[in-house]
TORFIFI-206710 format. One line per 4 residues: their letters; for each residue x, y, z of C-alpha. Coordinates in steps of 0.001 Angstrom, whole numbers, plus 524288, in hexadecimal, padded with zeros to 5 digits. Layout:
N
A	X/Y/Z ~ ...
END
This chain:
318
XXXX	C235B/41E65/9A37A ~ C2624/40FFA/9A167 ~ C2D28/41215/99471 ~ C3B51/41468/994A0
XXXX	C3CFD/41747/98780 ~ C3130/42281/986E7 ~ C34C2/42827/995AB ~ C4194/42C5D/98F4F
XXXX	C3D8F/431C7/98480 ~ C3333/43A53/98CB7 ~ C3E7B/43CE9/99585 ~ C4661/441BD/98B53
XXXX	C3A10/449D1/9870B ~ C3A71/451BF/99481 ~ C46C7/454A0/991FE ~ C48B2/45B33/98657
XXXX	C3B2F/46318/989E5 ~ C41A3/46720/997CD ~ C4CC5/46EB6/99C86 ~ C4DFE/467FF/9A7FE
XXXX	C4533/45DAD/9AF07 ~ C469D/45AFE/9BEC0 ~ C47EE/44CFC/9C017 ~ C3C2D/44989/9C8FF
XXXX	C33AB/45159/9BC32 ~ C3832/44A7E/9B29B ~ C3777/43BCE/9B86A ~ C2ABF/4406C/9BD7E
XXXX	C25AD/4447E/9AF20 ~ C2BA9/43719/9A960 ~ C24B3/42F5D/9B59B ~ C3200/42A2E/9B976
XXXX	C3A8B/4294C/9C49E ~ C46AE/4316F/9C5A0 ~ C4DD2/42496/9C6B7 ~ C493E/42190/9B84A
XXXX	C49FB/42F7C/9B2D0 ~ C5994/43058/9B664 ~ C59BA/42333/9AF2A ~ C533A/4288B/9A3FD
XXXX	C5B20/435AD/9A305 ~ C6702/42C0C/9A3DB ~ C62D5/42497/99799 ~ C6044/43146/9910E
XXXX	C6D28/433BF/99231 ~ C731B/4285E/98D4E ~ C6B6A/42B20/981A7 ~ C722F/4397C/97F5C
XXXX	C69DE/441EB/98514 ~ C7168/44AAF/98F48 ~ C6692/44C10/99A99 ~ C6D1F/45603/9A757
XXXX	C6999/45241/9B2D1 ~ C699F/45A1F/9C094 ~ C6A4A/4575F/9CF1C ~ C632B/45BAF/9DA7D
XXXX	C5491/4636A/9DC30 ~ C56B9/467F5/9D01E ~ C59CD/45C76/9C934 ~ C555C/45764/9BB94
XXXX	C5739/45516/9ADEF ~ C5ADD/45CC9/9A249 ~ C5E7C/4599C/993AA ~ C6C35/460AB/98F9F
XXXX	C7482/46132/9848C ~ C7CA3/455E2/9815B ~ C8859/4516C/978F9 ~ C7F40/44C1B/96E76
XXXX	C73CA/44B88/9689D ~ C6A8A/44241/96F81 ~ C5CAA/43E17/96845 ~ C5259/44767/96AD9
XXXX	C4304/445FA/96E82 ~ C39F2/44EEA/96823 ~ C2AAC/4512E/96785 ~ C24EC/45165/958B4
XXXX	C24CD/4608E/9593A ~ C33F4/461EB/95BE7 ~ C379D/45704/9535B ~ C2FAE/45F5B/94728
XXXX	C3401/46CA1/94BAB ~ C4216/4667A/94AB2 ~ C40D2/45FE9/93DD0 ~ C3A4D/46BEF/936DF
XXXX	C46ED/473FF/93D97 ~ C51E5/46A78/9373C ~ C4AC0/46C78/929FA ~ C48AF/47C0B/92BB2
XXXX	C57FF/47ABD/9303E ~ C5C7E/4711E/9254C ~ C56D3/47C85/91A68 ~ C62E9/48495/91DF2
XXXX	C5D50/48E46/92821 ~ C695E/48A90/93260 ~ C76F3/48AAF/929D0 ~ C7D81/47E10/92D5B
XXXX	C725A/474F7/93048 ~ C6C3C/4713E/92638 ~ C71F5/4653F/9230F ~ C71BD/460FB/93193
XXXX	C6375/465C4/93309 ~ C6063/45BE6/92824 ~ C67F4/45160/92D71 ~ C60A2/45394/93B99
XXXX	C5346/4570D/93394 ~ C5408/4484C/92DCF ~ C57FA/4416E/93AEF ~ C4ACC/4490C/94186
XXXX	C411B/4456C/9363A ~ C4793/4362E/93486 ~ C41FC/43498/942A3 ~ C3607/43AEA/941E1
XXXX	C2733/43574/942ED ~ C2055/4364A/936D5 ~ C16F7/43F9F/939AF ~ C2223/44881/93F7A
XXXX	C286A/448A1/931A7 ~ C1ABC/44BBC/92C7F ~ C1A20/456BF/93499 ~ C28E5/45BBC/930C8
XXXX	C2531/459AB/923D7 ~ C18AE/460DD/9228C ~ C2021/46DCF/92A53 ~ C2938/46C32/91E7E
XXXX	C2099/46B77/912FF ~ C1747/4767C/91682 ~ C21FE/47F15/91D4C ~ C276F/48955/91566
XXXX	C3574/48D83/91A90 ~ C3B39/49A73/9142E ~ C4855/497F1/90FEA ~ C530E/49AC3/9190D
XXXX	C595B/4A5EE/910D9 ~ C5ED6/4AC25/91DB8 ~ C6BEB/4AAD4/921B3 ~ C6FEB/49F2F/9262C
XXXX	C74B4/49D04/934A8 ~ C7E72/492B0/93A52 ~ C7896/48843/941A1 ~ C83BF/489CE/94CD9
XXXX	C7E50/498D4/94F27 ~ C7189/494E0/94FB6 ~ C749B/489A0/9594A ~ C7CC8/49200/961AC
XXXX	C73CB/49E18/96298 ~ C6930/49441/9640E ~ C6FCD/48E69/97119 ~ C7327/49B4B/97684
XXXX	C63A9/49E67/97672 ~ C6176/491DE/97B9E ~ C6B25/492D7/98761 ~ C6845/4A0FF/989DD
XXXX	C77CE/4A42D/988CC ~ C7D25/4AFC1/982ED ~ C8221/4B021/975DC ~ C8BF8/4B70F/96FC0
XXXX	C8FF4/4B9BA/95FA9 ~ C930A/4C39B/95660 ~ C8794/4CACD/94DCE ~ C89FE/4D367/94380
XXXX	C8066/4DCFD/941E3 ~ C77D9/4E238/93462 ~ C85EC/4EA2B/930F2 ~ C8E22/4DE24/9338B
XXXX	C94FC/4E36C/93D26 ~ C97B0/4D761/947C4 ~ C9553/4D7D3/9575D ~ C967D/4CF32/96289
XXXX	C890A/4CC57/9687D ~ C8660/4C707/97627 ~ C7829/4C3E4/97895 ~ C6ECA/4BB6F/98008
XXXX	C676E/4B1DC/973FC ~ C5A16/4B00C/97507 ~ C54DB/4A991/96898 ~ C5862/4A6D7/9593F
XXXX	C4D8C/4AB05/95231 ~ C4C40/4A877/94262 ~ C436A/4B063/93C3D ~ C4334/4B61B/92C71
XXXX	C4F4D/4ABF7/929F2 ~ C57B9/4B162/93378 ~ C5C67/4ADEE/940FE ~ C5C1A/4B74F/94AF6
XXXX	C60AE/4B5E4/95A60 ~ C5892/4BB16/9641A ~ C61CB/4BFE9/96F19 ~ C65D6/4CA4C/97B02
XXXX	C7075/4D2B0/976BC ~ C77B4/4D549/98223 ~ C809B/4E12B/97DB3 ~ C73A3/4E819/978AC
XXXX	C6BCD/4E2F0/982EC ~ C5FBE/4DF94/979E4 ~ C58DC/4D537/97280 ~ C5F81/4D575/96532
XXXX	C5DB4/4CAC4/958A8 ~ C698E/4C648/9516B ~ C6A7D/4C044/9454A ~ C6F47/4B3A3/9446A
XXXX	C7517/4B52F/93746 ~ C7DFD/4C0EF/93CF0 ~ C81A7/4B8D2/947F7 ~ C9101/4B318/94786
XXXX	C9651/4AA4B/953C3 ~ C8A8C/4A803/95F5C ~ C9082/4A2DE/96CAA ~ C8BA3/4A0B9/97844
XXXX	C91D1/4A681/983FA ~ C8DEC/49E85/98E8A ~ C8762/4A93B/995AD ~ C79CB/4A6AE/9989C
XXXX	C6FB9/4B257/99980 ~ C605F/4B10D/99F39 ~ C5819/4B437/992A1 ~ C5257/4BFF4/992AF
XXXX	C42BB/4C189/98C57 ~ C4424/4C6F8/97EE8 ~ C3A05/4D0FE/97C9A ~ C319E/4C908/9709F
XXXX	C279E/4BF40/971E3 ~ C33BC/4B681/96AE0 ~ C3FFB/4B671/9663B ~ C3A27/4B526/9572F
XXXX	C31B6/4C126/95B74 ~ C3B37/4C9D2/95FF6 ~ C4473/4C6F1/952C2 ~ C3999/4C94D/94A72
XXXX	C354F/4D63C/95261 ~ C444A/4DAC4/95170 ~ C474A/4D7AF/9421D ~ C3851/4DDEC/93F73
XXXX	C3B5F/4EBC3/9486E ~ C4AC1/4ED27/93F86 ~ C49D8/4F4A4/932AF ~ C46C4/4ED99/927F0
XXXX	C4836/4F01E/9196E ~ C3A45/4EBEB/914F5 ~ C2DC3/4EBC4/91CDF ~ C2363/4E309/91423
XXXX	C14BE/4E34A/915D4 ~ C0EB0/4DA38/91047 ~ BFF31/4D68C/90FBB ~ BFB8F/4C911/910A2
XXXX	BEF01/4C085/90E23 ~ BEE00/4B883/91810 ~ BEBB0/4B66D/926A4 ~ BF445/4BE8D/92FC4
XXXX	BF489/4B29D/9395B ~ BFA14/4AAB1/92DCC ~ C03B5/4B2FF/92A9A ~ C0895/4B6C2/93886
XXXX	C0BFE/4A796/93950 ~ C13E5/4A677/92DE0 ~ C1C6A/4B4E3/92F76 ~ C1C5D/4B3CF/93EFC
XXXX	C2C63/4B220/93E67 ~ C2E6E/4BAA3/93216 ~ C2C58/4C804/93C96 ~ C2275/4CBF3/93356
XXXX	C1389/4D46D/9388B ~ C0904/4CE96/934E8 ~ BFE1D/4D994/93481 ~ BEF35/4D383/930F3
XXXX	BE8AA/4DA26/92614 ~ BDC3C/4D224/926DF ~ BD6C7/4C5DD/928A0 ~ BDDB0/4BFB2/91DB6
XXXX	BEA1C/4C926/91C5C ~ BF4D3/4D00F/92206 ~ BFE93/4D89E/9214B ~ C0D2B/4D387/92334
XXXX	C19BD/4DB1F/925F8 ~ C2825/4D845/9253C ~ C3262/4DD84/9265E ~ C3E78/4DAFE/91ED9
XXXX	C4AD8/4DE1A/91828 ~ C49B5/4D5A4/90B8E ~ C3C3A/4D0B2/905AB ~ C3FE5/4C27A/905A2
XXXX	C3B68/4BD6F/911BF ~ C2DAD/4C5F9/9105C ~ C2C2D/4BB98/90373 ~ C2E29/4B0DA/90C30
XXXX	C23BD/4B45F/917A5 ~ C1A12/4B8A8/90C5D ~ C1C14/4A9B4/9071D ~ C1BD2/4A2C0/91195
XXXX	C0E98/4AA3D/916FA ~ C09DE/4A58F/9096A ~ BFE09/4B087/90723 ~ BFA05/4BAF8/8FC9A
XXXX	C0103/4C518/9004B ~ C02BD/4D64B/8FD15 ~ C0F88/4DD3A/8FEF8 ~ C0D15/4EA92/904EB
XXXX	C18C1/4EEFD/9071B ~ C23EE/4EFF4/9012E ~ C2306/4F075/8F33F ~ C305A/4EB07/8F32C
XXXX	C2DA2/4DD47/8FA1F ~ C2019/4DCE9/8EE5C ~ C2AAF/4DF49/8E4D0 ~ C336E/4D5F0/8E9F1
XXXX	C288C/4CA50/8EAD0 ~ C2507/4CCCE/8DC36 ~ C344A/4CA83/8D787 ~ C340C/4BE1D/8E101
XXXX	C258A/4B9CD/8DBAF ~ C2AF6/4BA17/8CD91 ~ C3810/4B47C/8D173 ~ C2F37/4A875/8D66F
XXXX	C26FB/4A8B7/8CB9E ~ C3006/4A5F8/8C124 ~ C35A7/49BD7/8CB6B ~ C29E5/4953D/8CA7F
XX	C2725/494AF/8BB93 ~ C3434/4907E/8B950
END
């Protein structure tokens, strides 16, 4: 690879795709010598970017964590997925970073391609978010709970439980999950010695304790699985059935996080279920599935959408 300029950046590609890359691999993939790689991992350095380096058989390369913040290289997909994140963040779904998720969102789309911004732009205008309306949780929780899962160390912080009553908790974290506008950790609770979920929004003071533990297999096809499993098998004050007019494939797409069954009726219907404490989230699947639509059960929740029709109606002759 005769280009300098270009052999770095697909250096620095390798990298930040690769935990680790043996020396010999990694000149060998950029058609180099190791003579020239070491040159090139030295440059990379002098630019910011913090590359390890080991000795011996087991030599090689590896990108770490630095002091600052060097630039970073990213494929069209990441570089969307990240810009449609800083806006979903910047709506006030992470207390404490909006502003800064707007500040970063502008930096990200001042550098894009045109036809990236297109493509940000369309995922805007014909995505429908549901307004946050859950409670809000600090960005440093997030970030350190986040880590934790990442690391595979054991976390430890106080949880106060549906009577408010507040306990130590030492557990193993496996993944934050946000489903119906709530955060939820997926973790091992060592004193119960079980898979437990923990509400984010109950959670005071996360740290880390240093200890690492060897993750164990959780018992769910996924972490956003097994949360909606648990929160669907806990009483609830409302079950709704609902019969809709439309597809059941179409419909399994758009409640597939909501921990709703989808149940098909016929070719062109099915029969939905939730499960629920209050009816305002129901009112937000039903729009954003967008079909004609029969309440079944309860006749409170086909009370309830008659008050909010009207309540909308005058709203819109106003």
């Amino acid at each position: 690879m005769a280009n300098t300029s270009a052999r770095m950046l697909r250096l620095l590609s390798l990298l930040q795709t690769h935990r680790h890359w043996p020396g010999l691999e990694l000149a060998d993939r950029l058609g180099v010598s190791e003579r020239t790689l070491r040159r090139d991992i030295d440059r990379l350095r002098e630019l910011g970017y913090p590359v390890q380096s080991g000795r011996g058989s087991a030599g090689g390369y590896q990108l770490g964590s630095g002091a600052a913040m060097p630039p970073l290289l990213l494929d069209d997909e990441e570089a969307v997925a990240i810009a449609v994140g800083l806006r979903t963040a910047a709506g006030g779904t992470v207390e404490g970073v909006e502003e800064t998720s707007l500040r970063a969102l502008t930096k990200v789309v001042q550098v894009m391609p045109p036809r990236l911004r297109r493509r940000v732009d369309a995922l805007n205008t014909y995505t429908v978010t549901a307004p946050a309306g859950g409670p809000q949780i600090e960005a440093t929780t997030l970030t350190v709970i986040a880590q934790a899962c990442r690391d595979d160390e054991r976390l430890t912080f106080t949880y106060a439980t549906p009577s408010g009553e507040p306990a130590t908790r030492l557990v193993e974290p496996h993944r934050l999950v946000s489903l119906k506008r709530r955060w939820y950790l997926v973790a091992w609770d060592l004193d119960r010695a079980d898979w437990r979920i923990f509400r984010l929004d109950r959670l005071t003071g996360p740290a880390a304790t240093g200890a690492r533990f060897r993750p164990r297999d959780l018992p769910a096809e996924d972490a956003a699985a097994f949360v909606a499993e648990r929160l669907g098998s806990r009483p609830t004050r409302y079950e709704i059935t609902v019969l809709l007019h439309a597809p059941v494939g179409m419909v399994e797409e758009v409640v597939a996080a909501t921990g709703g069954r989808v149940e098909p009726v016929g070719d062109d219907s099915c029969r939905l279920r939730l499960q629920v404490d209050a009816f305002d989230w129901p009112v937000l699947v039903l729009a954003a599935v967008g079909a004609e639509f029969d309440v079944v059960h309860p006749p409170e929740f086909r009370h309830y959408l008659r008050d909010i029709g009207r309540l909308f109606l005058r709203g819109g002759t106003a």
